[in-house]
C-alpha positions in Angstrom: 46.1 32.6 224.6 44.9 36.3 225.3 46.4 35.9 228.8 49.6 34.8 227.3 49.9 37.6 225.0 48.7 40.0 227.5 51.8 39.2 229.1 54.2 39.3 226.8 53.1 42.7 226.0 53.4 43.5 229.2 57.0 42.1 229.7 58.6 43.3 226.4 56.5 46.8 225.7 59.2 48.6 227.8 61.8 48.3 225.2 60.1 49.8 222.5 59.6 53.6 221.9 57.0 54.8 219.9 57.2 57.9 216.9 54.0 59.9 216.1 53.3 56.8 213.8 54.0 53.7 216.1 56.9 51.7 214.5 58.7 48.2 215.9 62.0 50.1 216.8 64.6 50.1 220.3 65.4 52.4 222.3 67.9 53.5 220.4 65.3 54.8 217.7 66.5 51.6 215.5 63.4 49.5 213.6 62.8 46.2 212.8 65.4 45.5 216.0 68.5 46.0 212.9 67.3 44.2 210.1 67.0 45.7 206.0 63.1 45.9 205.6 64.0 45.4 201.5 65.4 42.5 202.0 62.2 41.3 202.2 61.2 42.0 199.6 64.2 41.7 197.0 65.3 38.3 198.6 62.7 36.8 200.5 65.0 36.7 203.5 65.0 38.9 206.7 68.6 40.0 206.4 71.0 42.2 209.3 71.4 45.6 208.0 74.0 47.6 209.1 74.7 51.6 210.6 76.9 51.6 207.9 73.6 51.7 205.3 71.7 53.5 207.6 68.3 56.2 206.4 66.6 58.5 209.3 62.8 58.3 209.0 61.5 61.1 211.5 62.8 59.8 214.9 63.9 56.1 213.5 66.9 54.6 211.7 66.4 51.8 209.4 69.3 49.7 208.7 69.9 47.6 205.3 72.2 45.5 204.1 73.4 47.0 200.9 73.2 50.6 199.2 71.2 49.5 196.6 68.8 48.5 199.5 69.2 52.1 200.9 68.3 53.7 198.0 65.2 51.3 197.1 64.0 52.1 200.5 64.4 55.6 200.3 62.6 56.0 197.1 59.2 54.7 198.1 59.8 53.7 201.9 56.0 52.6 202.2 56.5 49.7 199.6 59.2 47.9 202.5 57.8 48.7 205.3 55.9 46.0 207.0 52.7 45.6 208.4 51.2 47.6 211.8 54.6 49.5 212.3 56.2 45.8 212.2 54.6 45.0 215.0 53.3 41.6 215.6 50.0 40.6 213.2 48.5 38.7 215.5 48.7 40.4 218.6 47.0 43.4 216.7 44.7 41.0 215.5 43.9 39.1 219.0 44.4 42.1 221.7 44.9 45.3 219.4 48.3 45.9 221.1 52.0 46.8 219.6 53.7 43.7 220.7 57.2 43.5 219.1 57.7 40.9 216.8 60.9 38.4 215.5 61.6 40.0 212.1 62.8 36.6 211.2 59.2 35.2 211.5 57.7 36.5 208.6 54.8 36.1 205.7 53.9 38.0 202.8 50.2 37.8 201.7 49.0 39.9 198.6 52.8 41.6 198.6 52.1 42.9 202.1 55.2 42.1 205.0 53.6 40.3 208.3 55.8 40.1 211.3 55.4 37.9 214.2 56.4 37.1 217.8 58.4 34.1 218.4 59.6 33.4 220.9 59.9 31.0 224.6 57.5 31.8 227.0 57.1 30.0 230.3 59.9 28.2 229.4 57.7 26.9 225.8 58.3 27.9 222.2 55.4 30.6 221.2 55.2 31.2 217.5 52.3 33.4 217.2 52.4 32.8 213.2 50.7 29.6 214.0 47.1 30.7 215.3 47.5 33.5 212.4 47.9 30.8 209.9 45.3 28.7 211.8 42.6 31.8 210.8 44.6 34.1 208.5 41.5 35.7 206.9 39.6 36.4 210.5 43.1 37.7 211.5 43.7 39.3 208.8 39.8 41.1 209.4 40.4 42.5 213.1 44.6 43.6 212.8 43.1 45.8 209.7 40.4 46.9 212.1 42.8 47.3 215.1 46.1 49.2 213.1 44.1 52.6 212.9 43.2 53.3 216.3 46.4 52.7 217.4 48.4 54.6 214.9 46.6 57.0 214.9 47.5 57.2 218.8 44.0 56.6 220.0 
């Protein structure tokens, strides 16, 4: 499984860029690869956001799918955003590593956003929620332990 992840990282880091705090964006400076991190929250749903509803954060652009959204976001932009930049939970869990994630594979736990890779690899469906589930709370224990170091650009 580490191998398998060590991989993926290896194959997918190249598309995304990283800020002075590592967030899951493109090239293009766009996070969350275009979808409304309130949406989320408001609607349980990972939802397409759009340029049109579009807020700068430093060097990325978050899209959302409404004003309202916008706005929320704005307000209190830690409340929305997920987890280790939005990176994948279990990859910072298992290898420490900013491996993008699917924002449409998702959990919440204690009103926290979790993001996950999923994805085919080698020509097989990996869904990296699955071993997270399998051991959430161990998980859980070394992505907490991982997120600093690595935000913190270390």
């Amino acid at each position: 499984m580490k191998n398998t992840l060590s991989i993926c990282y290896l194959v997918l880091f190249g598309q995304v860029a990283f800020s002075q705090s590592p967030v899951f964006k493109s090239d293009k400076g766009i996070a969350l690869n275009g979808y409304d991190p309130v949406s989320y929250f408001t609607q349980n749903e990972a939802m397409r956001g759009s340029s049109e509803h579009m807020s700068k954060q430093g060097d990325v652009h978050f899209y959302f799918s409404t004003e309202a959204n916008k706005v929320l976001f704005e307000e209190k932009p830690e409340a929305y955003l997920p987890q280790y930049g939005g990176f994948c939970a279990f990859a910072m869990a298992n290898m420490g590593k900013a491996v993008p994630a699917d924002p449409t594979t998702f959990k919440f736990r204690d009103g926290k956003l979790y993001l996950f890779f999923n994805d085919f690899y080698e020509g097989k469906p990996f869904n990296t929620i699955i071993p997270w589930n399998a051991n959430e709370k161990d998980m859980l224990t070394k992505a907490d332990a991982n997120w600093p170091d690595l935000s913190n650009g270390k």
